[in-house]
Steps between C-alpha positions, in 0.01 A plus 500: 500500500626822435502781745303776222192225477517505919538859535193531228279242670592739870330802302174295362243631816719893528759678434770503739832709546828300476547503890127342532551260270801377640343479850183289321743310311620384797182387633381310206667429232832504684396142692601377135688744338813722607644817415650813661345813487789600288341260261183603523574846388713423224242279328204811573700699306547275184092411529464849472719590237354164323134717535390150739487793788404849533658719819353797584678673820318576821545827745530355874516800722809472747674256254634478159249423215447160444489311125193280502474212243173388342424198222435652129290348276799358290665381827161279592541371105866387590399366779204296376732368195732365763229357691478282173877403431655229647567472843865499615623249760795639674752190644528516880811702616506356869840512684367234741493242257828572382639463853331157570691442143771539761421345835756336726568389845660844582191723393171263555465707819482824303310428227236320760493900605466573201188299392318558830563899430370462158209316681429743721498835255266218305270475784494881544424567169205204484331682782508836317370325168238334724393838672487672142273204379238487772480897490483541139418155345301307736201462242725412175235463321280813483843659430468748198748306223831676538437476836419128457867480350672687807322269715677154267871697539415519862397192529779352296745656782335369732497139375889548379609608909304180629689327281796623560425447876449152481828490330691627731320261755646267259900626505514562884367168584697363251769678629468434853622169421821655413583710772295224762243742584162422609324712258504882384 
């Protein structure tokens, strides 16, 4: 997925000034999708010079004028013609993995640190997901259709951390036979 097509779909409901959309992008889209707000910013100013954007600037008494972004008609095009190409898988960058790739006598101890960190930031992250869902999704079905389809990327979080929890049930116990704990 490309960050333009993520900043796009942030601006489908309003238009939002770089530092807002950042600070949604976080709260969404940013469960799935990364960037710095350096990013961010470079990539409103090519969707605006592309015409996908318009910015009009905004008088804020006591601070400096603010640029706010909205969706033009030839950005919602571009973004509908996407919505039609084929999706992109990107491969799993996960240094994790690469360090069980590695795992020996000498660091089994800190890579069982590892794995019940990762499990915890997993378990932190499951209960936010959870909170968003029963606030916001609890009735999936009289959800209006894009709404409907924030709901399945929600959901499909939700489903990939449980997984990934029972996995690393999985590695410590397995684990635990290595080091001769009793469990994680």
């Amino acid at each position: 997925m490309a960050l333009a097509q993520a900043i796009m779909t942030s601006l489908l409901d309003a238009d939002l000034s770089g530092s807002e959309l950042a600070r949604d992008f976080e709260k969404s889209m940013g469960f799935f999708w990364q960037s710095t707000h350096q990013q961010i910013y470079q990539e409103l100013r090519k969707l605006a010079a592309k015409g996908w954007l318009n910015k009009r600037e905004v008088n804020q008494s006591g601070k400096p004028n603010k640029n706010v972004y909205g969706l033009t008609l030839a950005g919602r095009e571009a973004l509908a013609d996407w919505v039609f190409g084929p999706t992109k898988v990107q491969p799993t960058k996960d240094e994790l993995l690469l360090k069980l790739y590695n795992l020996s006598d000498d660091n089994v101890e800190h890579v069982i640190g590892e794995i019940t960190h990762r499990r915890e930031e997993v378990m932190q992250r499951l209960y936010l997901y959870e909170a968003i869902r029963r606030r916001h999704y609890d009735d999936p079905g009289s959800l209006p259709v894009r709404h409907k389809g924030v709901y399945l990327a929600l959901a499909s979080g939700i489903h990939q951390g449980e997984q990934f929890l029972s996995w690393c049930d999985e590695a410590l116990t397995l684990l635990a036979t290595v080091t001769g704990s009793a469990g994680h």
